[in-house]
Structure formats: structure tokens, C-alpha cells
NULUM-521449 format. One record per residue (C-alpha): residue number from 0; chain; x, y, z; residue in three letters. Coordinates in nm, 2 decimals, decimal comma, padded with zeros to 4 digits. Example, Ala and Ser with C-alpha at 12.3 -4.5 7.8 and 13.67 -1.06 7.14 Angstrom:
BEGIN
 pos unit      x      y      z code
   0    A  01,23 -00,45  00,78  ALA
   1    A  01,37 -00,11  00,71  SER
END
This chain:
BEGIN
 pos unit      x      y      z code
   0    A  02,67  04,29 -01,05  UNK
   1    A  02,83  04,16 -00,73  UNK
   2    A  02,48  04,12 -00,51  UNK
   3    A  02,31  03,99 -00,81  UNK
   4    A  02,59  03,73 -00,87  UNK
   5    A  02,56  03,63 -00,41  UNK
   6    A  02,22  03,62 -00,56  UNK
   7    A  02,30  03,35 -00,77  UNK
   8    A  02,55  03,17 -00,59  UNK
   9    A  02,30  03,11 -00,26  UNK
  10    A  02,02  03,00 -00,48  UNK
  11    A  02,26  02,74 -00,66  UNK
  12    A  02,30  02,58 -00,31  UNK
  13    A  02,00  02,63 -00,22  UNK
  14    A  01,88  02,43 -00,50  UNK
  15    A  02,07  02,16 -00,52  UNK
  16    A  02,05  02,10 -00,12  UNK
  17    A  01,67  02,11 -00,19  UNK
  18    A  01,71  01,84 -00,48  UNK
  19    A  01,95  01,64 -00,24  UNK
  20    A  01,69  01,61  00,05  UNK
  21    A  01,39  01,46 -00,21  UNK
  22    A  01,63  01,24 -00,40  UNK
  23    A  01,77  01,08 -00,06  UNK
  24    A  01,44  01,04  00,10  UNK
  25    A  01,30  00,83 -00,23  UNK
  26    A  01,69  00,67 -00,22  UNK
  27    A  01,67  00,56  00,10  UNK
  28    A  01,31  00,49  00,17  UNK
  29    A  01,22  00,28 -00,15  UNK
  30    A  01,51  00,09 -00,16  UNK
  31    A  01,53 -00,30 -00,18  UNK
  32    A  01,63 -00,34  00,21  UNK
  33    A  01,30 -00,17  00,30  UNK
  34    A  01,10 -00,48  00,03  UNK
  35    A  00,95 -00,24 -00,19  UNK
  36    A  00,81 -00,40 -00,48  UNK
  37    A  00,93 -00,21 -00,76  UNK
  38    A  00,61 -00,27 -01,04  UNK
  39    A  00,51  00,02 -01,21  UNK
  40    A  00,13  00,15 -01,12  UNK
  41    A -00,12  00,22 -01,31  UNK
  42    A -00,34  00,52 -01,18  UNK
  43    A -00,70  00,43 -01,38  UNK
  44    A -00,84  00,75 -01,30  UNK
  45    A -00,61  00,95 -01,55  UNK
  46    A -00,46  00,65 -01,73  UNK
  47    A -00,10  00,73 -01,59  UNK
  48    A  00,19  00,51 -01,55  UNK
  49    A  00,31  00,61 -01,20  UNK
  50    A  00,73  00,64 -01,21  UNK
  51    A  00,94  00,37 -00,96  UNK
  52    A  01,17  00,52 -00,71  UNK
  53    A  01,48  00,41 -00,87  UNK
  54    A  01,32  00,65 -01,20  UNK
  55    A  01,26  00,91 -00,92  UNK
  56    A  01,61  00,88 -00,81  UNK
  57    A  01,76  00,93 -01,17  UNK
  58    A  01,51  01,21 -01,25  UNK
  59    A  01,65  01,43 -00,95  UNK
  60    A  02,01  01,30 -00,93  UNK
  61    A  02,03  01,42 -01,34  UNK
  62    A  01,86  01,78 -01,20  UNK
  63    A  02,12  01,82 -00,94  UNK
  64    A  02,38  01,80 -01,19  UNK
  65    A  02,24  01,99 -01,44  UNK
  66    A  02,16  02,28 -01,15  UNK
  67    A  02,57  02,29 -01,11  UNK
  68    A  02,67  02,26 -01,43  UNK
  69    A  02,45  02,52 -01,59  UNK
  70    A  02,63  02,77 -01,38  UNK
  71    A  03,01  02,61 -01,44  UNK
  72    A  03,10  02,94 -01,70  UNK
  73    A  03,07  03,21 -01,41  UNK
  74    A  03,14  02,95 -01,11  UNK
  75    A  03,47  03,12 -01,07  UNK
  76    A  03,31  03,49 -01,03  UNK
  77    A  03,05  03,35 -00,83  UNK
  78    A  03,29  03,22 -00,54  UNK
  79    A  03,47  03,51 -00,51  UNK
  80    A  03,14  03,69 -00,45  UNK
  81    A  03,06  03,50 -00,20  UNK
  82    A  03,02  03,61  00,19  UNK
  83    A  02,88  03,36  00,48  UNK
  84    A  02,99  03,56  00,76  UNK
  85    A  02,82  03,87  00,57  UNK
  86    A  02,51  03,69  00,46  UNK
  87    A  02,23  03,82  00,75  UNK
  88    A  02,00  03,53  00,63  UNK
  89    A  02,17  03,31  00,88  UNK
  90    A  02,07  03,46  01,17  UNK
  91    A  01,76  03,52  01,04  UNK
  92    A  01,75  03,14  00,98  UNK
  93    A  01,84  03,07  01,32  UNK
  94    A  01,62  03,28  01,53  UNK
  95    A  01,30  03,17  01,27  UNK
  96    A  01,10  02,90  01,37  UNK
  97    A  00,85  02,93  01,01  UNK
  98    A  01,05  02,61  00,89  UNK
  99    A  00,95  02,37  01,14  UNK
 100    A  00,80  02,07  01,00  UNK
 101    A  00,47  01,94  01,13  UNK
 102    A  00,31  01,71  00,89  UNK
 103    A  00,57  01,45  00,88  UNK
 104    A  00,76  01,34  00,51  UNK
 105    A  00,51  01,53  00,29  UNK
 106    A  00,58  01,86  00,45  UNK
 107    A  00,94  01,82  00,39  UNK
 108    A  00,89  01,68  00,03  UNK
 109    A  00,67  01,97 -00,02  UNK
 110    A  00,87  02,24  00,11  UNK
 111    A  01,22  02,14 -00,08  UNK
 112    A  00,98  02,16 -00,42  UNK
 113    A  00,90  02,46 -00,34  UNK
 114    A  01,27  02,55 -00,23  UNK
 115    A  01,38  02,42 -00,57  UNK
 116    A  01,18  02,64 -00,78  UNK
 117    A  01,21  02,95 -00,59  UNK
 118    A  01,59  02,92 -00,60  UNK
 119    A  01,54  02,89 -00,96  UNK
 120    A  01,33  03,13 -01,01  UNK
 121    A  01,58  03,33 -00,86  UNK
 122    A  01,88  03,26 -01,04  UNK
 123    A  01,66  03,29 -01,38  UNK
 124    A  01,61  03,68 -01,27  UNK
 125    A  01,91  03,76 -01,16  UNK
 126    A  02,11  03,56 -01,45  UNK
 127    A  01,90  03,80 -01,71  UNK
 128    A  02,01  04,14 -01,53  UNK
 129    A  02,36  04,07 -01,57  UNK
 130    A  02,28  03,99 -01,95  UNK
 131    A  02,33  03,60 -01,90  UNK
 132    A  02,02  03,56 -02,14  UNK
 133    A  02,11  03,22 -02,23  UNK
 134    A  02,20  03,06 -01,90  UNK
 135    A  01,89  03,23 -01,77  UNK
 136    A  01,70  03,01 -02,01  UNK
 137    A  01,85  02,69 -01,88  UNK
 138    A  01,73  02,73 -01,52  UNK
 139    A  01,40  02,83 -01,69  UNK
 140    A  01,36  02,49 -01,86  UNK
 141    A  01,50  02,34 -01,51  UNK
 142    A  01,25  02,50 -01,32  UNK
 143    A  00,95  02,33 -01,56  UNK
 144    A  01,13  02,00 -01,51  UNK
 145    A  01,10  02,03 -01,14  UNK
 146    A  00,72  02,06 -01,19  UNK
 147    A  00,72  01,78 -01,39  UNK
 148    A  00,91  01,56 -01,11  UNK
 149    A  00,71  01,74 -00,81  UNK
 150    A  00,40  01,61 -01,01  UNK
 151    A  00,54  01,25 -01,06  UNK
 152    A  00,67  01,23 -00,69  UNK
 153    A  00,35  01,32 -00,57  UNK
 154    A  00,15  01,09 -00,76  UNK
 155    A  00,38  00,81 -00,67  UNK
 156    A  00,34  00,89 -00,26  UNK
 157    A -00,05  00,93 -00,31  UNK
 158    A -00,05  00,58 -00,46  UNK
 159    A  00,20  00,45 -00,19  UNK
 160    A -00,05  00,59  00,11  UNK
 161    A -00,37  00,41 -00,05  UNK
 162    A -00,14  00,11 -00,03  UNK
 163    A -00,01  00,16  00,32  UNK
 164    A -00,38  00,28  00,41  UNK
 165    A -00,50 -00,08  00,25  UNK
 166    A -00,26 -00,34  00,37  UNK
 167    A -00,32 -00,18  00,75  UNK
 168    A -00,69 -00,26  00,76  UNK
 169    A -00,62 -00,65  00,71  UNK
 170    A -00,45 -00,81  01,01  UNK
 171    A -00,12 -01,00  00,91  UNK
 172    A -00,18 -01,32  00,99  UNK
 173    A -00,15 -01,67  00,88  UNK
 174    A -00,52 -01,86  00,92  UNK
 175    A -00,86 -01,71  00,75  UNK
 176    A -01,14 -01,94  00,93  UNK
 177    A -01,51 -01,96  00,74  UNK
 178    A -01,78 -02,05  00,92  UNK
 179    A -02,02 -02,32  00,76  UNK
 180    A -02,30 -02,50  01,02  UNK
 181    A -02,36 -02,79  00,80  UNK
 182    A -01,99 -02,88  00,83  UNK
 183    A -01,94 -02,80  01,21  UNK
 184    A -02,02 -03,18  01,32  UNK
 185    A -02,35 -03,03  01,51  UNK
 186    A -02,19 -02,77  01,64  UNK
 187    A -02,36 -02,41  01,63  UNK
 188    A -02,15 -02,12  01,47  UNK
 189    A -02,11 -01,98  01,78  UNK
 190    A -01,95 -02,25  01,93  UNK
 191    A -01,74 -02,32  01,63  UNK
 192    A -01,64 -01,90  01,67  UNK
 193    A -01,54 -01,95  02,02  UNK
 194    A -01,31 -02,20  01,97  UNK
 195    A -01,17 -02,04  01,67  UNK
 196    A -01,07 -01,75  01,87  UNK
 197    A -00,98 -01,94  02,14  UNK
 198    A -00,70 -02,09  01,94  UNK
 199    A -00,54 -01,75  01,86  UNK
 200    A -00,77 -01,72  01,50  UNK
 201    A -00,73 -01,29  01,40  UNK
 202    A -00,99 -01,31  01,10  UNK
 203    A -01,34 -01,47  01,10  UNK
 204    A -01,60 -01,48  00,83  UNK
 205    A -01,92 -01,56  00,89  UNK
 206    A -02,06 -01,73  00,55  UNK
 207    A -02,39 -01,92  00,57  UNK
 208    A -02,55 -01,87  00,26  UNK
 209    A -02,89 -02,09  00,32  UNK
 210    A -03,00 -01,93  00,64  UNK
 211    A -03,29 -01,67  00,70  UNK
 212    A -03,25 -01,30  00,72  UNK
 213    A -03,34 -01,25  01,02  UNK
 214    A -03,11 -01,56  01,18  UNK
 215    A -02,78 -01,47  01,02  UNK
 216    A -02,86 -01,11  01,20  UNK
 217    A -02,90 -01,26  01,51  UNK
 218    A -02,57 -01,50  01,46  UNK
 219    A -02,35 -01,17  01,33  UNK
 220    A -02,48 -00,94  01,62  UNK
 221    A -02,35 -01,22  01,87  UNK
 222    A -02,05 -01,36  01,69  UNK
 223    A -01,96 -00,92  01,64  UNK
 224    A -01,96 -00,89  01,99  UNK
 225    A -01,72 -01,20  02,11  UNK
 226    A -01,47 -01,11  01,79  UNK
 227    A -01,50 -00,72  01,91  UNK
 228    A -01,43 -00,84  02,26  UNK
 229    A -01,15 -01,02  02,15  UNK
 230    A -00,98 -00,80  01,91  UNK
 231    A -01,04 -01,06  01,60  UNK
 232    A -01,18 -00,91  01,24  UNK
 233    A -01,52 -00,98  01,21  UNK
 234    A -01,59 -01,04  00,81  UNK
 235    A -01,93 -01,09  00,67  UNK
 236    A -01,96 -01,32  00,31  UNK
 237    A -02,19 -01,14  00,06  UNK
 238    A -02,40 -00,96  00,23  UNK
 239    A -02,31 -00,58  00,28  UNK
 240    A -02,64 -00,46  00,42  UNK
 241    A -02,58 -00,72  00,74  UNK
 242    A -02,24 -00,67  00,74  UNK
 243    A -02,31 -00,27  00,78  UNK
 244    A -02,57 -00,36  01,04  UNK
 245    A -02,41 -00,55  01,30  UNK
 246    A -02,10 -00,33  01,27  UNK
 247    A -01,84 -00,60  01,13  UNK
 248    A -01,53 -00,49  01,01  UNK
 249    A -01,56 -00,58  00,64  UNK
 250    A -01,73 -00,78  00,40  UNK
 251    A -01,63 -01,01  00,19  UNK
 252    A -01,77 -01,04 -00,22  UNK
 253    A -01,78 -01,23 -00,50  UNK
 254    A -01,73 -01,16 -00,91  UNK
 255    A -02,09 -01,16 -00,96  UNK
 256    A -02,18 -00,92 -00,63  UNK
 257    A -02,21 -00,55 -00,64  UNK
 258    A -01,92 -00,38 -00,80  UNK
 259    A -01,64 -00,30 -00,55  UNK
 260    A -01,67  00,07 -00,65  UNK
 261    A -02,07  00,10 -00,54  UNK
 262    A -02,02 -00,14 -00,23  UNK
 263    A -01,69  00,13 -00,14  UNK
 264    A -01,95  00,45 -00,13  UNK
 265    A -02,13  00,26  00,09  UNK
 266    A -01,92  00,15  00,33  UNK
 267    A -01,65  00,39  00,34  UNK
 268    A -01,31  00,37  00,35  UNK
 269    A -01,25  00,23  00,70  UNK
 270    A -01,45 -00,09  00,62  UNK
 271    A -01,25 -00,40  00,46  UNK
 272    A -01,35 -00,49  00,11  UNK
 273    A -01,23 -00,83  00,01  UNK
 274    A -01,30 -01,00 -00,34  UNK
 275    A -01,30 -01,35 -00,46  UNK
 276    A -01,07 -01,34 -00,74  UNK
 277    A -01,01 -01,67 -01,01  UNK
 278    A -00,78 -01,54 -01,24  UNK
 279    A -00,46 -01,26 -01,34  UNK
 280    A -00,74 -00,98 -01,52  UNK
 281    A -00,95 -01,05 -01,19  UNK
 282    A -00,69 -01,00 -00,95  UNK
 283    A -00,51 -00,72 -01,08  UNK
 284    A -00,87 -00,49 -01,23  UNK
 285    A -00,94 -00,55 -00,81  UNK
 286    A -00,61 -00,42 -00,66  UNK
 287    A -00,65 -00,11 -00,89  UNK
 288    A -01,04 -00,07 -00,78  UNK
 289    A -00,87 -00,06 -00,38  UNK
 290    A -00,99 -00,37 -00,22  UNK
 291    A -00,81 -00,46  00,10  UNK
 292    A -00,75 -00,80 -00,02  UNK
 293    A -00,84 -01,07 -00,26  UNK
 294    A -00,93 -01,43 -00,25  UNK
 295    A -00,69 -01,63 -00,45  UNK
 296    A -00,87 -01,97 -00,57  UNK
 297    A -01,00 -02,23 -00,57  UNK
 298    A -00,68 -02,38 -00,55  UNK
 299    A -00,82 -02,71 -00,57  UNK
 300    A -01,19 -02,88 -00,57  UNK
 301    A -01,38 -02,80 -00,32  UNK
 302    A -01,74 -02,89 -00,19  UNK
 303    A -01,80 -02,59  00,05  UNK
 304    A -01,96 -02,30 -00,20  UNK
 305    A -02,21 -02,45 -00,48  UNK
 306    A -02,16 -02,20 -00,69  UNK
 307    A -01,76 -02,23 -00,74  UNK
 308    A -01,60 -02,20 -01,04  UNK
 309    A -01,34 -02,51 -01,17  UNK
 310    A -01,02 -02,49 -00,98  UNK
 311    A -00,73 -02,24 -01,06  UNK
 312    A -00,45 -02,51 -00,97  UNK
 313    A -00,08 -02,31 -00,83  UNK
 314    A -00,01 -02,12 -01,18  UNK
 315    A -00,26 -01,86 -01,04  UNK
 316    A -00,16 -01,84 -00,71  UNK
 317    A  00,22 -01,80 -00,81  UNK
 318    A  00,09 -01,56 -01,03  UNK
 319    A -00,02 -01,35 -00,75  UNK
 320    A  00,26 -01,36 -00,48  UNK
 321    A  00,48 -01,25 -00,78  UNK
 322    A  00,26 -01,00 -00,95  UNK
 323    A -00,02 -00,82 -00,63  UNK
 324    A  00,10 -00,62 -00,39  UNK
 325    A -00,18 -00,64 -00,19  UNK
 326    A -00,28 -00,87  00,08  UNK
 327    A -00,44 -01,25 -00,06  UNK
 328    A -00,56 -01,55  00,09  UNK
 329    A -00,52 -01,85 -00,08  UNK
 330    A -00,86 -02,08 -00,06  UNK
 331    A -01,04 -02,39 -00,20  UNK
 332    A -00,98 -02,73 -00,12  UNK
 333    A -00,69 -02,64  00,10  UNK
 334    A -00,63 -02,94  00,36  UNK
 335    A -00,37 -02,96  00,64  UNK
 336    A -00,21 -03,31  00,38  UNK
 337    A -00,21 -02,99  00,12  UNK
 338    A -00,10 -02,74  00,29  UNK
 339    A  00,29 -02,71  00,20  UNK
 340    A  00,20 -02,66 -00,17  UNK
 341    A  00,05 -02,37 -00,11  UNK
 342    A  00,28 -02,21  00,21  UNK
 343    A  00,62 -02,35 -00,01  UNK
 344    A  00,47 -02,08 -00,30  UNK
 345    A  00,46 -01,81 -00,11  UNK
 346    A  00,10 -01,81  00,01  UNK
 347    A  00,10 -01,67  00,38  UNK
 348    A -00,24 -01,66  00,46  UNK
 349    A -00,47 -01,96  00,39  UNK
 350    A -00,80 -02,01  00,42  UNK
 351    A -01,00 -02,32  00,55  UNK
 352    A -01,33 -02,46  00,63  UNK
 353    A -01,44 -02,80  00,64  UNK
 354    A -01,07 -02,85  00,77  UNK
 355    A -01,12 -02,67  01,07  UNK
 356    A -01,52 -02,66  01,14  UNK
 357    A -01,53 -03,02  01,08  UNK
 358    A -01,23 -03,09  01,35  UNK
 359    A -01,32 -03,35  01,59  UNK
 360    A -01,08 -03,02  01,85  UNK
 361    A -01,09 -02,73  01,66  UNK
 362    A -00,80 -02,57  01,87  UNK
 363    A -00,58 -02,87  01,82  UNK
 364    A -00,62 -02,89  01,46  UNK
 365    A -00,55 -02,50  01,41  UNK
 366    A -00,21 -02,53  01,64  UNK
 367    A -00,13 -02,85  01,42  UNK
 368    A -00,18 -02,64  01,07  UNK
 369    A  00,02 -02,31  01,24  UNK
 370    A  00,29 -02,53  01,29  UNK
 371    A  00,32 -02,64  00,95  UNK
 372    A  00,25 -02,29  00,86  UNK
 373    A  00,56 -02,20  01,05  UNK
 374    A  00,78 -02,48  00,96  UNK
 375    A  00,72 -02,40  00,61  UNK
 376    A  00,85 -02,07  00,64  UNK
 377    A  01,15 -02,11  00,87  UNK
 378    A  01,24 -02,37  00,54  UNK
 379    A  01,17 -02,05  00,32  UNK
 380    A  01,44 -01,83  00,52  UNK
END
């Protein structure tokens, strides 16, 4: 009776200091400081509602307490059983190097699940030897909860890697430049490109929609090698074939274009998928199919694209910044005289074309817009 109630007694703690290091870890890395966006995900594969940290929290914290107080009837016994200077485990503990961690948070998160319901396991056994039938049962239907929470925990860091895995791909930055020859004032692309990264530009896309083949090859494989040189994203418009060719880092496509899942076995998961979006259903069925980031527009008229649909005014885009955790760049009509309406909504990347191709000096208009840019959010703070 007395080992099996040490039994008992080390397993408690065991337990609960297992449920103590998963609960503090979603407590303290979740939280509000660290500007995690609380929404509730949806996991299409299996139609799942993933649980929010602050859940998470709850789920474990109520566990805990439920771990000690199924065992409050023979917690007096169970002290006065207990021997630390006895227990040999320590210095086996000590002298064992079998717990160290080398995978990071999901070793540790792993191993204290597995802590949990061994422990519980444990008490379960030795609770029915001593003829504690009933209590037994309560650290059985406490050990099926912690499967249940180890599932949901699980499921919630999977979905917060793809995020993580996503939002490092796209370069944080503040100006998306376009490339478009018949608005470069005579200019060729490549001259346009130089300046552009010249002036501190991290993303270029190269969209020329009325060119040959074999000519937009010729203009990526040239404008892939100054952007590589220089450390700026190379995104190609439409086409995933030449963006796959020359080596850029992502392409860039439309509602109408291959569906992001096809266009993803191609490319793999390194290479940047980015997808015009016009609208909430748009935006949101695209952050669940994992692109890296969405077009948000056009916020206003625009003459650039043929093909563009009527403008989606600031409801949209305020739509996004409050409801998309991903990555978006606002676009479509978006002028330097403009440009406030967007930044002062919480855009923080914008897009332009003719405003900065069609630039009598390219670098100074781009300094004169990241100043704005800048202003705008110092007004934010």
C-alpha cells in the first residue's frame, strides 16, 4: 500500500508539472504582447475549427486542477508516504542525459504529453490495486482528455508553422514595383529595374502581358540575375512556366489562372505564390489554399491591366487588414496624392506602376512615396 500510494503521489506531480510546462508555453507565447491574431482557423482538409491559445490555456489550466483535486480524498495519506531523499529516481535523473531536448518547442510540447499520460496511466494502475476503483476512473477519463488536448495543440502549432513558413517567404517591406514598358517614358524594363533597385525596391514583378515568349524569357533571365545579385524578390505575373525557367522567386496569379493548389505541386513549397484577390470569399478561400500573399484591389480605377475588374474602394481593404493574417499588398490606381488613404487603413505594402515607371527620376519619386509611407505610420504609433 505504501509504494503504491509513492506511486501515486510522484505521478501527481509529475503530471501536473507536465500540464504546467504546455499551458505556460501557449500562455506566454500566444499572448497579446507577442500580436498574435487570435481568429479561429479553419483546417479545410478535415473541416476542423482549430482551438485559440487562450482555449488552449483554459483546456490545460482546468486539467491541472482536476489532476489535484481528483486525488484531494487520500492527499493526506499520500504526503506522509512520501520520501525525496529515498526516491533513487533523482540520481537517476541527474546522471541521465535521455531528456535532453534537441528539436526545439515541439520536442518539449511532445515530451510533457507524453509525461502527462504516463503519469496517469500510472496513478490509474496503482489507484485500482489499493481498491480506489472510482478515483481510478477519473484519471482514466483525464488521461482521454489529455489526448484530446495533445490533438488540439498539435493541430493549432501545425497551422501556426504553415503561417510562420508563409509570411517568411515574402520580404516585409513597404513598396511592390510592376514593371510595364509602355508606361516607362521609353525606357526599357531593364533600365526601369535598375533604378528600382537602386532606390532600395525588395520586390519586383515583371508583368508585360503583350510581349513574345521568347522576349519576356530573355527580359526575366537578365532582370533574375541583377535582382539575385542584389538580394531583391524576383516575381513573375501569370506566367508559371517562365517564372519556373529563369529561376524567380515566385509568381504572381490571377482569379482566372490555374488554381493555386495545381500551380503549388508545381512549384513547391519554397516558391512564392501570390494571388490577385477582389473581394472577402476571395481573400479568405486563398489564405486557407496557402498562398504567400494576396493582392488586395483595385482600390481605385486604374488603366494598367485591361482586363481589371470595377474597383473594390477601402471597405475591402479594411476588410483585409482586420480579417487576413497573411501578407497583402494593396494595388490599383494607388498614386503618391492617394497614398495616405490607403497607409492611414492599415495597408503596409502598396503597390504601384504608372506612378513609379512613368517618373520623370524613378529614385526620387520612390524616396518621396517611402517618406509618406513612413510619416504615415510614425502618425499611426
Amino acid at each position: 500500500m505504501k509504494s503504491c500510494m509513492r506511486i501515486v503521489d510522484a505521478n501527481l506531480n509529475r503530471v501536473a508539472e507536465g500540464i504546467r510546462v504546455i499551458e505556460d508555453f501557449f500562455r506566454f507565447n500566444f499572448d497579446s504582447e507577442n500580436n498574435f491574431d487570435v481568429k479561429t482557423f479553419d483546417n479545410r482538409e478535415n473541416h476542423i475549427k482549430l482551438v485559440e491559445p487562450p482555449k488552449l490555456v483554459e483546456s490545460l489550466r482546468e486539467l491541472r486542477h482536476k489532476v489535484r483535486k481528483s486525488a484531494c480524498g487520500i492527499m493526506p495519506e499520500l504526503l506522509t508516504t512520501r520520501d525525496v531523499d529515498g526516491d533513487i529516481g533523482f540520481n537517476i535523473s541527474q546522471n541521465s542525459r535521455l531528456d535532453k531536448r534537441e528539436e526545439g518547442t515541439l520536442d518539449i510540447i511532445t515530451a510533457n504529453f507524453k509525461r502527462i499520460q504516463e503519469g496517469i496511466r500510472s496513478i490509474e494502475e496503482s489507484l485500482k490495486s489499493m481498491n480506489y476503483y472510482a478515483a481510478a476512473k477519473q484519471y482514466e477519463s483525464l488521461r482521454y482528455t489529455s489526448y484530446n488536448l495533445e490533438q488540439e495543440c498539435f493541430r493549432f502549432m501545425e497551422e501556426q508553422t504553415k503561417k510562420e513558413q508563409q509570411k517568411s517567404k515574402f520580404p516585409v517591406t513597404d513598396i511592390y514595383c510592376l514593371t510595364d514598358h509602355a508606361l516607362s517614358c521609353g525606357r526599357s524594363n531593364i533600365e526601369v529595374v535598375n533604378e528600382m533597385i537602386r532606390s532600395g525596391i525588395k520586390i519586383i514583378q515583371y508583368r508585360e502581358k503583350e510581349r513574345a515568349a521568347f522576349e519576356k524569357y530573355r527580359e526575366c533571365v537578365q532582370i533574375r540575375e541583377m535582382t539575385k545579385a542584389a538580394g531583391v524578390t524576383f516575381i513573375v505575373n501569370d506566367d508559371v512556366a517562365l517564372a519556373m525557367m529563369v529561376g524567380a522567386d515566385g509568381v504572381h496569379i490571377g482569379q482566372s489562372d490555374y488554381p493555386v493548389e495545381g500551380v503549388r505541386k508545381l512549384v513547391g513549397q519554397d516558391f512564392i505564390i501570390g494571388l490577385s484577390t477582389h473581394a472577402p470569399e476571395e481573400a479568405v478561400k486563398a489564405q486557407n489554399a496557402g498562398v504567400d500573399y494576396i493582392g488586395v484591389g483595385p482600390i481605385y480605377s486604374t488603366k494598367t491591366k485591361k482586363d481589371v475588374c470595377s474597383p473594390v474602394g477601402h471597405a475591402y481593404l479594411e476588410y483585409v487588414v482586420k480579417n487576413i493574417s497573411i501578407p497583402f499588398v494593396a494595388i490599383g490606381g494607388i498614386k503618391e496624392s492617394n497614398l495616405h488613404e490607403i497607409t492611414s487603413r492599415g495597408a503596409r505594402c502598396v503597390a504601384m506602376v504608372s506612378e513609379i515607371t512613368g517618373a520623370a527620376d524613378i529614385g526620387a519619386k520612390i524616396e518621396s512615396i517611402r517618406q509618406k509611407i513612413n510619416l504615415s505610420f510614425k502618425e499611426k504609433i
